[in-house]
C-alpha distance (Angstrom), angle and dihedral (degrees) to the residues before:
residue distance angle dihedral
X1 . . .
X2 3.77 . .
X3 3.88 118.6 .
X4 3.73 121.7 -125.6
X5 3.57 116.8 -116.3
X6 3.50 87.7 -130.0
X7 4.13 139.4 -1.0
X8 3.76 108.3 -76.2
X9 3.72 108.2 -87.9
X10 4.09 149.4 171.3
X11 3.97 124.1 -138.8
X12 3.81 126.4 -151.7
X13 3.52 83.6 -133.8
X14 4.10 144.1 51.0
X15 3.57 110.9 -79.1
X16 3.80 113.1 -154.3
X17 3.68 113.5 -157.5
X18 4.02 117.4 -160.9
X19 3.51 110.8 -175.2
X20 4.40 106.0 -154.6
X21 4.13 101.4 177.5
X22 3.69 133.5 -2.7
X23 4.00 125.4 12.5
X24 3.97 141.1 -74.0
X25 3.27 131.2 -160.5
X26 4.10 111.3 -146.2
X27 3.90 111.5 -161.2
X28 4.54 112.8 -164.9
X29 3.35 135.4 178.6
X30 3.29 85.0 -99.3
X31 3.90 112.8 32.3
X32 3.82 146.5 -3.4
X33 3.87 122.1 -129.4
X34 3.75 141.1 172.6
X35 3.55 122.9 -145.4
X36 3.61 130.7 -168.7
X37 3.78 140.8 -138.9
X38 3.82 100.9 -66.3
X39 3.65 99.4 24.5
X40 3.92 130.5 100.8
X41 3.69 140.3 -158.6
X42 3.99 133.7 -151.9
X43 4.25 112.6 -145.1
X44 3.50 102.5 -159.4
X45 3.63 123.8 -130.2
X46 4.17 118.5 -65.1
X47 4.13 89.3 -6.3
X48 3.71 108.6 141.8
X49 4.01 116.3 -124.6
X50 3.82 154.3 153.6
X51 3.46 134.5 -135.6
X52 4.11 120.9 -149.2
X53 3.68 127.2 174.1
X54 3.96 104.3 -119.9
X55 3.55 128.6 -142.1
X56 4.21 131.8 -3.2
X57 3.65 100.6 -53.3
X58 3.64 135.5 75.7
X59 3.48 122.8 -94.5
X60 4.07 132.9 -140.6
X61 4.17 110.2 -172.7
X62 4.13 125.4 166.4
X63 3.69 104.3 -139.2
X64 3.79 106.2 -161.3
X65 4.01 124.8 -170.7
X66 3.62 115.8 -157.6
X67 3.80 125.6 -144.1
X68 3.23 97.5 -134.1
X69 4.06 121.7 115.5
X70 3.69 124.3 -149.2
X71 3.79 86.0 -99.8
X72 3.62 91.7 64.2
X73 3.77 97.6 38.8
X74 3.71 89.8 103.6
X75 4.02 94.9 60.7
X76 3.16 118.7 109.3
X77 3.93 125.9 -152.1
């Protein structure tokens, strides 16, 4: 069994995830995706999830939380 990269968890924010090398698997209340080197996901706000590297090779991602509250969601920059 593969071990999260951390406990599963919500944000009171965006989180951006940028994946750089390698694979992760992203398990949500609602789904479970893998994404590839080059390829990004959005968490939305409060959703429960867990992180795992995926596959036999290391992986390098960018996680990114945004400032932005679900207030401000609809701004656009």
């Amino acid at each position: 069994m593969l071990k999260p990269l951390s406990p599963a968890g919500a944000h009171p924010a965006f989180e951006i995830l940028h994946i750089l090398d390698g694979a992760q698997r992203t398990v949500t209340e609602l789904a479970e995706k893998i994404i590839k080197a080059g390829e990004m996901m959005v968490i939305p706000i409060g959703m429960k999830h867990t992180n795992y590297c995926w596959g036999n090779e290391s992986m390098t991602f960018l996680p990114c939380i945004s400032i932005l509250t679900a207030q401000q969601s609809n701004i656009c920059w």
